[in-house]
ZAVEX-88428 format. One record per residue: residue in one letter; x, y, z of N, C-alpha, C in turn. Coordinates in steps of 0.02 Angstrom, whole numbers, padded with zeros to 5 digits, always signed. Layout:
BEGIN
AXYZXYZXYZ
...
% end
This chain:
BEGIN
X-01413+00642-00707-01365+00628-00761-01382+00562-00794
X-01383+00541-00853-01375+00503-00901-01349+00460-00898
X-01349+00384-00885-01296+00350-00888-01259+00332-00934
X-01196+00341-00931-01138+00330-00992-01136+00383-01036
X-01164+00448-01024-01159+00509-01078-01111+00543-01088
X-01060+00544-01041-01025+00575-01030-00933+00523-01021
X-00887+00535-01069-00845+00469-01049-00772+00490-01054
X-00744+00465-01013-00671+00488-01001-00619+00469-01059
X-00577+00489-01117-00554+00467-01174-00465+00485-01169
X-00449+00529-01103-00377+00542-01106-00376+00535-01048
X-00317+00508-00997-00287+00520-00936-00197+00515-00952
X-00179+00576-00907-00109+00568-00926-00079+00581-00839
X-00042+00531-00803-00020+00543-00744+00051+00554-00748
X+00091+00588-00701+00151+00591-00708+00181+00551-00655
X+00247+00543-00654+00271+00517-00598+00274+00537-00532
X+00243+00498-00491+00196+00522-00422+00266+00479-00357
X+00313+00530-00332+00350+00511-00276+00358+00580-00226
X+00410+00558-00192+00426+00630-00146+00480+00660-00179
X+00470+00703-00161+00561+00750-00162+00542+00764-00241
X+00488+00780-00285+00494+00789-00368+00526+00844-00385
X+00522+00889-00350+00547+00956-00361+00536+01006-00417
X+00457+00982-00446+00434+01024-00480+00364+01055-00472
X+00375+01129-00473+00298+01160-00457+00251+01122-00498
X+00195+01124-00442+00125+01098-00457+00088+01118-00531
X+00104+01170-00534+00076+01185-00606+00117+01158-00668
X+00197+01141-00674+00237+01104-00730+00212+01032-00700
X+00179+01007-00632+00158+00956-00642+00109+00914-00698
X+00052+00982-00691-00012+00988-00744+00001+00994-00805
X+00052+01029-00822+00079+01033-00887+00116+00952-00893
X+00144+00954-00855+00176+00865-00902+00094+00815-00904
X+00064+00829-00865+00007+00776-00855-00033+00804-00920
X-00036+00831-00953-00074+00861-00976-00053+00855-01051
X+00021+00842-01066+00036+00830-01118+00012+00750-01144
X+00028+00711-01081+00012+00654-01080-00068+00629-01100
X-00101+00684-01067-00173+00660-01063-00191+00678-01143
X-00156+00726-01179-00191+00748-01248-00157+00690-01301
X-00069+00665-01282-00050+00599-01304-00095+00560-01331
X-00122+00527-01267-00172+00466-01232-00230+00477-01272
X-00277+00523-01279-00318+00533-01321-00323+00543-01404
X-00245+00557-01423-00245+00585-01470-00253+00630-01526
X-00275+00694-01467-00303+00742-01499-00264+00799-01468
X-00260+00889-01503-00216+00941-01484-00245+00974-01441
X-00200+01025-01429-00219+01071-01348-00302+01125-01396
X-00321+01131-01448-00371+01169-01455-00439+01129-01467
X-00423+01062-01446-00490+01037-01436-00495+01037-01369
X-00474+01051-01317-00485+01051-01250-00529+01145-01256
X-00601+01133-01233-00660+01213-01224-00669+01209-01162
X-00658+01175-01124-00656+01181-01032-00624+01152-00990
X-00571+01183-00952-00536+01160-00888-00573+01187-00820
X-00555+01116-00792-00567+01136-00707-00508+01110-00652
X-00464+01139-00628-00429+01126-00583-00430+01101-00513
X-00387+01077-00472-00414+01083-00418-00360+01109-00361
X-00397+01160-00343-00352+01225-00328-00402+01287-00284
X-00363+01311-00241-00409+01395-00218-00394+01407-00280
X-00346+01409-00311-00333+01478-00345-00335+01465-00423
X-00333+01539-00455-00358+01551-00526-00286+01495-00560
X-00291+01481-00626-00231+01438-00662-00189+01482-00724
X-00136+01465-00726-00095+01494-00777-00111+01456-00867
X-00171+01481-00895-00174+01428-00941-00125+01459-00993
X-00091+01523-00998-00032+01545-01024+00012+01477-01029
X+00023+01487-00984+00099+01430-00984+00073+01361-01014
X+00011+01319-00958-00035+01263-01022-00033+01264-01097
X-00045+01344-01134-00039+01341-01192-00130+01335-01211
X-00194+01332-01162-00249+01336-01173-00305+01391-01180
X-00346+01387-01215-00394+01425-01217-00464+01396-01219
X-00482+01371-01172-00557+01362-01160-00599+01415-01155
X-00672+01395-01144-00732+01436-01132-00713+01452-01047
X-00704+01379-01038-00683+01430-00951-00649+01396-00917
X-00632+01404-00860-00565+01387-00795-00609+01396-00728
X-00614+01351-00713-00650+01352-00630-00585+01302-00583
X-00569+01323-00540-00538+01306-00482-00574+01268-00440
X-00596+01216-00417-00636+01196-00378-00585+01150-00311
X-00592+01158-00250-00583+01125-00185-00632+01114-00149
X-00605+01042-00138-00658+00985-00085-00598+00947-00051
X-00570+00955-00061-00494+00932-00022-00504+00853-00063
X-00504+00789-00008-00520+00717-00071-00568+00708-00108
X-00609+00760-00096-00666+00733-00133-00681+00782-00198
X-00627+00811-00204-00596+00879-00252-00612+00831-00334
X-00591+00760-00311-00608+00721-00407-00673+00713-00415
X-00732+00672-00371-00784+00681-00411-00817+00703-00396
X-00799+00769-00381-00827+00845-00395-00813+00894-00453
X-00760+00865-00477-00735+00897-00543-00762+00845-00593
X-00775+00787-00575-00800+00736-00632-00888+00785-00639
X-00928+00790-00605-00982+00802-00584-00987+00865-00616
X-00947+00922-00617-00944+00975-00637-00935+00975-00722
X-00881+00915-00709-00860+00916-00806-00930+00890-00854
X-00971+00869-00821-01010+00814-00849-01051+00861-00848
X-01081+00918-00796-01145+00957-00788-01127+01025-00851
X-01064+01027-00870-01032+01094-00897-01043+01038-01015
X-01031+01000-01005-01020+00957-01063-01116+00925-01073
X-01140+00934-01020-01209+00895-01047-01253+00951-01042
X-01218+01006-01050-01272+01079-01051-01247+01146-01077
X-01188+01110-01140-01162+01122-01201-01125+01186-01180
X-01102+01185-01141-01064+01206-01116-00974+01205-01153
X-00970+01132-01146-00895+01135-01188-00899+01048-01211
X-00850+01055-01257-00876+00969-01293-00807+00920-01260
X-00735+00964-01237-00696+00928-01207-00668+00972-01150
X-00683+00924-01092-00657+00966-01018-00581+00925-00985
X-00546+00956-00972-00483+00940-00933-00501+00939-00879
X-00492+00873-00815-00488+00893-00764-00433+00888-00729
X-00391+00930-00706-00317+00923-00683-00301+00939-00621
X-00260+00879-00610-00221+00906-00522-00149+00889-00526
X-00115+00931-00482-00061+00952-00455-00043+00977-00405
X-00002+00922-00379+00024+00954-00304+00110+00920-00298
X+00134+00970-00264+00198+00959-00232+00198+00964-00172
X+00185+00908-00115+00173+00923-00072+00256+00925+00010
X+00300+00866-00034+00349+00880+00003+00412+00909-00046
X+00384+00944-00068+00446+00992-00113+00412+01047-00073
X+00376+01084-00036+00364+01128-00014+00409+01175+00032
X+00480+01161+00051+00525+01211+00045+00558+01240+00013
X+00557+01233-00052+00594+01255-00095+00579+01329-00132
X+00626+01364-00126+00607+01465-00138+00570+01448-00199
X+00519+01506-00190+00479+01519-00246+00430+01509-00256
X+00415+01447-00224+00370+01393-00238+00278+01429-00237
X+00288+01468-00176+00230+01503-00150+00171+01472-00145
X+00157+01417-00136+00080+01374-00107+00088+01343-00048
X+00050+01338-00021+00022+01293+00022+00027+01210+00022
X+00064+01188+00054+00115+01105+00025+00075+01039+00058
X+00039+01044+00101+00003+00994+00120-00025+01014+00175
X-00107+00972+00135-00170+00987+00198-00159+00957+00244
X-00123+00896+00252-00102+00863+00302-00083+00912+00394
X-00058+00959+00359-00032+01016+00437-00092+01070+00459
X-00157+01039+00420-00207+01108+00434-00226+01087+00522
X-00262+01134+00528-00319+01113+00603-00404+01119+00557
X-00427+01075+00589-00500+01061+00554-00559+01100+00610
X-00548+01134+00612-00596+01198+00632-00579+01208+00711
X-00619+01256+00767-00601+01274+00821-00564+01201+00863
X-00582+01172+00871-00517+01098+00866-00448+01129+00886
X-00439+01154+00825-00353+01171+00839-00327+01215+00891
X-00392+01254+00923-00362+01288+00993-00366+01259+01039
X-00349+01203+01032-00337+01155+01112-00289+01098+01072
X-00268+01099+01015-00216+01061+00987-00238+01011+00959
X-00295+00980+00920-00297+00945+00884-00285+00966+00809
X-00232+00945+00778-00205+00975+00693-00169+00928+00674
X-00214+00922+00621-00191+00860+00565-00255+00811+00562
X-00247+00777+00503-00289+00728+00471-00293+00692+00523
X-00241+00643+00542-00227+00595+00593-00268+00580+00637
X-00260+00648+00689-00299+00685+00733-00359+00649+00723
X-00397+00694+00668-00469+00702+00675-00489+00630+00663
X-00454+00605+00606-00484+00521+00607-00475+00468+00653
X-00446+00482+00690-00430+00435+00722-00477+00414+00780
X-00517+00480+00775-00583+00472+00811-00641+00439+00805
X-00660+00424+00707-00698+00373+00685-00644+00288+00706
X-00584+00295+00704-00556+00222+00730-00566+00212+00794
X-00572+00258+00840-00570+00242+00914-00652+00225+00935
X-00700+00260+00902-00769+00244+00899-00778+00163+00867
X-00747+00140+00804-00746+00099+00761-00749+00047+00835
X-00685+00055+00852-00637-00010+00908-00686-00024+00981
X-00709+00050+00989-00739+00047+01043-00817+00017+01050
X-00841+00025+00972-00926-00009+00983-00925-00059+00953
X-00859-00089+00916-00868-00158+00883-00806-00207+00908
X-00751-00170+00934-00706-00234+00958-00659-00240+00919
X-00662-00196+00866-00601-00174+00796-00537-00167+00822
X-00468-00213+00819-00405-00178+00849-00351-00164+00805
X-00304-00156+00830-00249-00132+00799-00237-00175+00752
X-00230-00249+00759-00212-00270+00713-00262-00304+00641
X-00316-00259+00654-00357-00264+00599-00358-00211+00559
X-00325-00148+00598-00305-00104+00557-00247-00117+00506
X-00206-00157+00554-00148-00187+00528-00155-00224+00444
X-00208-00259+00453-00241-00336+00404-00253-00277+00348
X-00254-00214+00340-00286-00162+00290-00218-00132+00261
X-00165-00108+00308-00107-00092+00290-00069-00143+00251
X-00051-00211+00267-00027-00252+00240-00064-00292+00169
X-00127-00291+00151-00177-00297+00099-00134-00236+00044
X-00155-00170+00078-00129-00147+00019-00037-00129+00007
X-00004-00157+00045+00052-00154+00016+00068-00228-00015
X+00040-00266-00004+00015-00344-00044+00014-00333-00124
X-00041-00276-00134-00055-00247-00192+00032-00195-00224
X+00038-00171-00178+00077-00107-00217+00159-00149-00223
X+00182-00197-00217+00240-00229-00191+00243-00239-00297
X+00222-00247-00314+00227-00285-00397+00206-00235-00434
X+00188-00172-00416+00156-00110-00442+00243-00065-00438
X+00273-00050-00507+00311-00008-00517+00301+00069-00508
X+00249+00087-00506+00222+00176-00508+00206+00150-00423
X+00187+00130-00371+00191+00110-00304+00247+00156-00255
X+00249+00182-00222+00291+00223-00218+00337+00164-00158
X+00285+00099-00139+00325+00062-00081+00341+00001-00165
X+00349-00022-00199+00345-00052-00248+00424-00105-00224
X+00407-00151-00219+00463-00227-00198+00492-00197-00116
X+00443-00172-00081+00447-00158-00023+00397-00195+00054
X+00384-00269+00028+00326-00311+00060+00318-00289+00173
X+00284-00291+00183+00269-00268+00263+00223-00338+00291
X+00238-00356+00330+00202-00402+00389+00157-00372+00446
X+00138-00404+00456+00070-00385+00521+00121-00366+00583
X+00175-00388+00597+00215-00394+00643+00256-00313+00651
X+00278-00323+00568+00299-00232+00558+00273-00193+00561
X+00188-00217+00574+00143-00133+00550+00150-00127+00651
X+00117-00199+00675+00131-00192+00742+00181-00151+00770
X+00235-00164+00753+00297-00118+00792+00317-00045+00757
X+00288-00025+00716+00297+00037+00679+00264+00098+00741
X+00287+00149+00756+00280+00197+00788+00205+00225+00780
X+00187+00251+00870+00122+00261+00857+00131+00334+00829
X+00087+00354+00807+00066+00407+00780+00015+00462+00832
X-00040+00440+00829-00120+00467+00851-00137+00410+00871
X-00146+00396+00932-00183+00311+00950-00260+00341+00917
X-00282+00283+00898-00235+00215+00879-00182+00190+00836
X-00172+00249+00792-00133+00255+00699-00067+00245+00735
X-00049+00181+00684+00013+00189+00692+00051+00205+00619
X+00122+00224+00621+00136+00241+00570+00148+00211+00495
X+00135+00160+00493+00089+00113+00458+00018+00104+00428
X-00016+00142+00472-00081+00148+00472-00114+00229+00428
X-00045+00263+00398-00053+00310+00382-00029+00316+00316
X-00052+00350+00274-00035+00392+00193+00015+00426+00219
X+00051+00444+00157+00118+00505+00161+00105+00534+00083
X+00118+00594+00061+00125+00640+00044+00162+00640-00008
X+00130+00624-00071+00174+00624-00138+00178+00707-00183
X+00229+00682-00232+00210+00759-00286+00178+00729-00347
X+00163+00736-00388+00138+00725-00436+00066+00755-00499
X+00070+00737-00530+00000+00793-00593-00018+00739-00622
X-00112+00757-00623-00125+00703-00671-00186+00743-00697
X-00211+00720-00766-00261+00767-00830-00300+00693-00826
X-00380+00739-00845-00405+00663-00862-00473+00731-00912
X-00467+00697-00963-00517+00708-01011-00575+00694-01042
X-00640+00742-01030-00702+00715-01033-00729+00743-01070
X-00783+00696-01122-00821+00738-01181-00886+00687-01180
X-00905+00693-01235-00976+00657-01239-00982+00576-01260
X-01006+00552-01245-00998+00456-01284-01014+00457-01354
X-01051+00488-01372-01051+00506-01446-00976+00519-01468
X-00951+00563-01446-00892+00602-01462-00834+00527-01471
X-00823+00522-01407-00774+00465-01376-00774+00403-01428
X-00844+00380-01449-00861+00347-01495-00830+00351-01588
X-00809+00414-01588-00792+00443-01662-00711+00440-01662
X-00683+00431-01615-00602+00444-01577-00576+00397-01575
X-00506+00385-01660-00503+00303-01666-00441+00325-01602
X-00421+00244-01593-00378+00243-01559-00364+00252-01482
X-00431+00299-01457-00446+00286-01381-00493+00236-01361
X-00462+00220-01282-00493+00183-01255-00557+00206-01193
X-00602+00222-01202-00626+00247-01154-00697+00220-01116
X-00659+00248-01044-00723+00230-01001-00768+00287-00969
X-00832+00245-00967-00891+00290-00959-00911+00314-00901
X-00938+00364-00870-00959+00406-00818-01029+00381-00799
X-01049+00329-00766-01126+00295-00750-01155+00310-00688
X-01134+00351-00666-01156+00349-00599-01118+00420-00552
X-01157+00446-00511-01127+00497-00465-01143+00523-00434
X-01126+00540-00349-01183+00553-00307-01113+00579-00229
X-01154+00632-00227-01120+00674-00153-01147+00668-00095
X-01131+00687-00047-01148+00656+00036-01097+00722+00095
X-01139+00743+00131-01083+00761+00172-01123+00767+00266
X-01072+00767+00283-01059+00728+00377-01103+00777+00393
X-01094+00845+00374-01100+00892+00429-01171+00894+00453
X-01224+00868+00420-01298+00831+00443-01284+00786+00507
X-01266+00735+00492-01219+00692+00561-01180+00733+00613
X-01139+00765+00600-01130+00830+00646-01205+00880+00684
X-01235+00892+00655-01300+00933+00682-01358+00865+00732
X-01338+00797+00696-01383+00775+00745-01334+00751+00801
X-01268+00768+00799-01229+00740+00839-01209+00671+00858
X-01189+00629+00811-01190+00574+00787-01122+00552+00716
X-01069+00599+00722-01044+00601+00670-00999+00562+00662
X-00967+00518+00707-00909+00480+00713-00925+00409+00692
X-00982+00397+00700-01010+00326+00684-01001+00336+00572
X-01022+00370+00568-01033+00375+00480-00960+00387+00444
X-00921+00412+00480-00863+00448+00433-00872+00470+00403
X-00938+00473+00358-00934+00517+00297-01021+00512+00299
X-01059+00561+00269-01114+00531+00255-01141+00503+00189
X-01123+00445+00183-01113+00392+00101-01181+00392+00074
X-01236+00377+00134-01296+00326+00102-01328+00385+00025
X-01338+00438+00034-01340+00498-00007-01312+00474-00083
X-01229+00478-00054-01199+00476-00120-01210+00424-00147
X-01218+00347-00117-01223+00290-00126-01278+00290-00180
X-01312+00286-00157-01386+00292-00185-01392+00342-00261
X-01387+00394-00247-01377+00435-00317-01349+00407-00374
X-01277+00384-00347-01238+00353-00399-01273+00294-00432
X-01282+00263-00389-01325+00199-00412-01379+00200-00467
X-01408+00235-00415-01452+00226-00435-01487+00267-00536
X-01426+00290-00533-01394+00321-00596-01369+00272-00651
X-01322+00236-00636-01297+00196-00663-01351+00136-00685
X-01395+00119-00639-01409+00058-00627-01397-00004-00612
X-01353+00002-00562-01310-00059-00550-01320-00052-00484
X-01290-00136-00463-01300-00148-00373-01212-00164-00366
X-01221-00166-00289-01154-00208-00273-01116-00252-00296
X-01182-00285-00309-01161-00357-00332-01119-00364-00411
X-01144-00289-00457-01118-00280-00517-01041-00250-00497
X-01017-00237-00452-00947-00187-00426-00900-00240-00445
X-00876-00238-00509-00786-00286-00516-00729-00265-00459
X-00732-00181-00452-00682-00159-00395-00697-00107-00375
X-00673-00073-00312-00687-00027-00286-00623+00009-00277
X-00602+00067-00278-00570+00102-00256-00580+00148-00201
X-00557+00160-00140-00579+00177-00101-00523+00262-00086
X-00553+00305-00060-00524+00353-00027-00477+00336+00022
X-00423+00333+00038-00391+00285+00107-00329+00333+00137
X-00344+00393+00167-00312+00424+00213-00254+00382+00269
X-00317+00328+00301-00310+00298+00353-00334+00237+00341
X-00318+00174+00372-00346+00101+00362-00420+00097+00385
X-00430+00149+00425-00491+00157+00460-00558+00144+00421
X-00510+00208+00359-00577+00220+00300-00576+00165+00251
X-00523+00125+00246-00561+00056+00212-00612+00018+00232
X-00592+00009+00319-00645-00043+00336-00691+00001+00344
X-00729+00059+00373-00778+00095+00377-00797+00096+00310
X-00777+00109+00263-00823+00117+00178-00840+00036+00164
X-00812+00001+00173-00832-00064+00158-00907-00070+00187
X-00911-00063+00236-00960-00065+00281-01014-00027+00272
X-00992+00032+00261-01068+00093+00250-01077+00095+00188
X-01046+00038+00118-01056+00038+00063-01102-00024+00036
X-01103-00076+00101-01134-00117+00105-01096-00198+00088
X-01031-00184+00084-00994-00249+00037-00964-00282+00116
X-00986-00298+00190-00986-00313+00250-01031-00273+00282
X-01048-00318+00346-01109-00295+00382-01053-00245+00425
X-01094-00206+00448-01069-00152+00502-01023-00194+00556
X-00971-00167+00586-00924-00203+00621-00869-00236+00603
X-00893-00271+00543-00841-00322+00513-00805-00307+00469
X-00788-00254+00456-00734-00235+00408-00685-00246+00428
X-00667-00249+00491-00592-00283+00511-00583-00346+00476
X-00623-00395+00494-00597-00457+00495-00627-00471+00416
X-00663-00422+00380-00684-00442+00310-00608-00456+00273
X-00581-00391+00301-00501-00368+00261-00442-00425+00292
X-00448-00446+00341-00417-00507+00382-00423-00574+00343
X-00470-00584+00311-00500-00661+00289-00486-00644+00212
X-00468-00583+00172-00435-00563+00090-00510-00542+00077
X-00533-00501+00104-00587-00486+00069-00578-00436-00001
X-00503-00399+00013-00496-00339-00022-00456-00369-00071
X-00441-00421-00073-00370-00463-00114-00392-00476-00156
X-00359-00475-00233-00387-00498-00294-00421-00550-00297
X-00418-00596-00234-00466-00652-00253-00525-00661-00217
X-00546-00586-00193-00579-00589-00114-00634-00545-00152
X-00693-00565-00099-00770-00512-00119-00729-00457-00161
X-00730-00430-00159-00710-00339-00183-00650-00324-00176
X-00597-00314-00212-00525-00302-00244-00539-00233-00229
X-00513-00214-00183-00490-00140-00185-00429-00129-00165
X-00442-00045-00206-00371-00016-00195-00301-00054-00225
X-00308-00088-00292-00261-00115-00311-00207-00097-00333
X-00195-00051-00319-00112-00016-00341-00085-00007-00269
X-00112-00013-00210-00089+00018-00158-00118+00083-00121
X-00176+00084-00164-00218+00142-00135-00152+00214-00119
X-00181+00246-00072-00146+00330-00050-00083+00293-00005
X-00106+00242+00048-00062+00225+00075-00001+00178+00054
X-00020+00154+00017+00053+00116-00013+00068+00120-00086
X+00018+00153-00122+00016+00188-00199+00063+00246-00202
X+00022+00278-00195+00039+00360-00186-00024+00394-00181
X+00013+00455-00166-00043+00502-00155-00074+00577-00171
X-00106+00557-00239-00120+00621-00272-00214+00614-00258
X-00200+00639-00209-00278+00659-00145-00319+00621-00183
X-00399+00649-00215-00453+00587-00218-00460+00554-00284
X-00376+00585-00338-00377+00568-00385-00332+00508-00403
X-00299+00476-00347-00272+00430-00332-00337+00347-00354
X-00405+00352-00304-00425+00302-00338-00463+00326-00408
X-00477+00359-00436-00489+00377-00523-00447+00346-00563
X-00362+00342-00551-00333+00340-00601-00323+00267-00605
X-00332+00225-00536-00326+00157-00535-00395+00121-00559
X-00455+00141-00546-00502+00137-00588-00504+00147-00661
X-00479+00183-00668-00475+00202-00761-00424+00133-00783
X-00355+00135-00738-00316+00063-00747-00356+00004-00767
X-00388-00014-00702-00430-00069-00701-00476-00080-00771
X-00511-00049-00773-00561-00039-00827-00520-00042-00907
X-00470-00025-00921-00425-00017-00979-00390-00076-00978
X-00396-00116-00929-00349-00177-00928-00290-00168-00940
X-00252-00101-00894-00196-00073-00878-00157-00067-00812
X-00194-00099-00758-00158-00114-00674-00103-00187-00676
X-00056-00202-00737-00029-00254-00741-00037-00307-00677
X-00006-00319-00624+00012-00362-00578-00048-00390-00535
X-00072-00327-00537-00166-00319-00495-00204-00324-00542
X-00198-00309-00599-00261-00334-00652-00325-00371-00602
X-00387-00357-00604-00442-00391-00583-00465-00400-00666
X-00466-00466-00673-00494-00502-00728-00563-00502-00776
X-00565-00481-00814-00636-00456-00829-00661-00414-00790
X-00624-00344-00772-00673-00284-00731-00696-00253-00796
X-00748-00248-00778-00826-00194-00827-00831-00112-00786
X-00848-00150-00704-00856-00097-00670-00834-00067-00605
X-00825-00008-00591-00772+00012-00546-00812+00044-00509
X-00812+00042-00435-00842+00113-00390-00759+00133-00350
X-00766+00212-00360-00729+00252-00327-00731+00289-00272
X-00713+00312-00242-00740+00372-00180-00694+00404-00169
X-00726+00475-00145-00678+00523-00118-00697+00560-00047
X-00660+00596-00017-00672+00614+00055-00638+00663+00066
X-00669+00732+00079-00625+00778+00107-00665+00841+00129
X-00630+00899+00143-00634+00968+00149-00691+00971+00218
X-00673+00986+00281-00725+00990+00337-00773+01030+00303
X-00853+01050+00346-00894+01099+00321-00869+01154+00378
X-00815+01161+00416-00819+01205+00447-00780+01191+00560
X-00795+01115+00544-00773+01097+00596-00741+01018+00590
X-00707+00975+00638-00685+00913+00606-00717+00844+00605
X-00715+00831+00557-00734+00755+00555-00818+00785+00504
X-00832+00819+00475-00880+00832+00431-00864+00811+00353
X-00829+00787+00344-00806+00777+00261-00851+00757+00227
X-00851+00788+00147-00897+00795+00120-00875+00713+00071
X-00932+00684+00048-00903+00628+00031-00924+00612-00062
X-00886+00578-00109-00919+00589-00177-00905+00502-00191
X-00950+00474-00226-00954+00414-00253-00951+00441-00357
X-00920+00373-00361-00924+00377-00448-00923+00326-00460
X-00964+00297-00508-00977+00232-00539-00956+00241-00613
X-00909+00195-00618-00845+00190-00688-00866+00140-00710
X-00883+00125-00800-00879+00072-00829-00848+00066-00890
X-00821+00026-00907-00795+00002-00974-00834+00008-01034
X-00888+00011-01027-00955+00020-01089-01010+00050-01073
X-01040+00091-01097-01105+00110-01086-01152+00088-01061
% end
C-alpha cells in the first residue's frame, strides 16, 4: 500500500455507555448519520460498506446502495482489518467512498427481540472450555502470569496501567468513568477476578456505533470543509505461529510482522510516534505492546507505566481517552477513534500537542484455540 493514498474524511461515533438500549444496527445508523455530517457529503456517495459482523447488514434501513457489503470478524482486530480491506477495495477501483461501521449492544443483550450475540466476553476460546476456562480474562491472564513470572511484573504494576488510564479518562466527558479518579490503593483492593486480574485490571462492555469514512487523498483533498487523516501504514500478525512452535504466551500477539509492514509502509520509526493507541482488554496488554513495539525493553513495561511513561508528558501518551478500560468499549475501534481525535486536535483534556502521528493496534479472534489472536497495527497521520 501507498503511503497516505488512502484517507479517512468522516467519523461519526455515537454515545458509547451501558444500558443504551438500542439495537446494534440503529447504532450504525445514528453513527452513520454522523459520519456523512462530519464529512459533508450524502448517503449516495458512500459505493462500499464493510461491517463488522458474522452476519449479512440491513442496508434497507441505512438507506444505502453500494457496489458491495462485506461483513468482516476478527473480534479486536475487526478495525484494521476493515481499514486494510477499505483501502485494498478503494485502491483497486473498486469504490471511491467506503463506510466502515461498528455496532454493538453488548449489555442491552436481554432485551426481546434483540436476537444477537451480546458479548464475546462469555465465549470459551477453543477446546479450553471443556475443563472450564471461558472468557477473555481467563485466557489473558496467562500472558500476565508468564509476564510476572519471567520478569518480576506485579500486581501493582498492573495497577500503575489501570490508574494511568483513568488519569486520562477522569476530564474526558465521552469516558464512561469521566470525574471518577482511582488510586493504586483502590485498584489494590478491588476484587480478584482471574489471578492475577483484578477487577480493575479489566474492560467492561459498552453499547455504542461508530462510521468512519474512506476514499482517496486526491478525493479528501477536493472536500472543503473536512478534516482528514491519512492511512500510512498497515500490517497484520497472528500468534497461532507462536502457538505451533509452542511459545505463545511470551508474544501475546505476534506484532513483529505487523510492526514492520506498517512501518515500514509509512516510513516512519518509533521515534516519529506522537501517540499510540493501544488495544487494552487487560493492563497486561499495555505493558506487553509497549514492549514488543519497542517503546521499553522487554520486562519493563511495568515500571515504564509506573515512572508516566504513558502520561501526556511521558515517552508515548497512550490511550488518551481512557483506552477500553476506562474509555469505553467499542472493541478495536475504540483506539481508531481516539487516534483520529488526536490527530484532528479533537481529544480536548488529553490533547497531545502537536500530534502528526498516531500508531494504533488491535487484537482479537483466536485461530482456533486460546491465546492465538490475530494482531493489526495502523499508522495514522495528519498529512501525507
Amino acid at each position: 500500500m501507498k503511503r497516505g493514498a488512502v484517507a479517512i474524511v468522516g467519523m461519526g461515533v455515537t454515545e458509547q455507555r451501558r444500558g443504551i438500549g438500542a439495537r446494534p444496527l440503529e447504532l450504525r445508523r445514528q453513527a452513520l448519520e454522523y459520519a456523512l455530517a462530519d464529512a459533508g457529503i450524502g448517503r449516495d456517495a458512500i459505493d462500499g460498506y464493510i461491517h463488522a459482523s458474522h452476519e449479512r447488514e440491513d442496508l434497507r434501513y441505512l438507506g444505502l446502495s453500494p457496489n458491495f457489503s462485506w461483513p468482516v470478524q476478527s473480534g479486536g482486530a475487526t478495525a484494521p482489518c476493515s481499514f486494510v480491506m477499505a483501502a485494498g477495495a478503494i485502491l483497486s477501483g473498486q469504490a471511491e467512498m467506503v463506510a466502515c461501521a461498528y455496532g454493538m449492544a453488548p449489555s442491552s443483550g436481554g432485551m426481546p427481540g434483540m436476537g444477537e450475540k451480546m458479548s464475546f466476553g462469555a465465549l470459551g476460546y477453543g477446546y479450553p472450555a471443556q475443563v472450564g476456562m471461558i472468557g477473555a480474562a481467563s485466557a489473558h491472564a496467562l500472558h500476565a502470569r508468564w509476564h510476572m513470572d519471567r520478569y518480576g511484573t506485579t500486581s501493582r504494576h498492573l495497577g500503575a496501567v489501570a490508574v494511568q488510564l483513568r488519569d486520562h479518562a477522569v476530564g474526558r466527558p465521552d469516558a464512561i468513568t469521566f470525574g471518577q479518579p482511582i488510586t493504586i490503593e483502590d485498584h489494590q483492593a478491588s476484587p480478584m477476578v482471574v489471578d492475577p486480574f483484578r477487577m480493575l485490571d479489566c474492560c467492561r462492555d459498552t453499547d455504542g456505533g461508530a462510521v468512519f469514512l474512506l476514499t482517496t487523498a486526491e478525493r479528501a483533498r477536493t472536500m472543503a470543509g473536512t478534516r482528514p487523516v491519512y492511512l500510512l501504514g498497515a500490517g497484520m500478525g497472528h500468534n497461532i505461529g507462536n502457538w505451533h512452535r509452542r511459545d505463545v504466551y511470551p508474544h501475546h500477539d505476534d506484532i513483529a510482522p505487523a510492526k514492520a509492514r506498517a512501518f515500514a509502509q509509512a516510513g516512519l520509526t518509533l521515534a516519529d510516534i506522537d501517540t499510540a493507541q493501544f488495544y487494552d482488554p487487560f493492563t497486561i496488554s499495555i505493558i506487553m505492546q509497549l514492549e514488543q513495539y519497542g517503546f521499553c525493553a522487554p520486562g519493563h513495561g511495568g515500571p515504564f507505566v509506573a515512572d508516566g511513561g504513558i502520561g501526556l508528558s511521558g515517552r508515548i501518551p497512550s490511550n488518551t481517552g481512557g483506552g477500553q478500560i476506562s474509555g469505553f468499549y467499542a472493541a478495536g475501534f475504540t483506539p481508531l477513534i481516539e487516534a483520529i481525535r488526536q490527530l484532528r486536535d479533537e481529544a480536548g483534556t488529553t490533547q497531545v500537542k502537536g500530534a502528526r502521528f498516531a500508531l494504533t493496534s488491535g487484537h482479537g479472534l483466536n485461530g482456533g484455540v486460546q491465546n492465538t489472536w490475530s494482531h493489526g497495527t495502523l499508522i495514522l497521520g495528519a498529512d501525507a
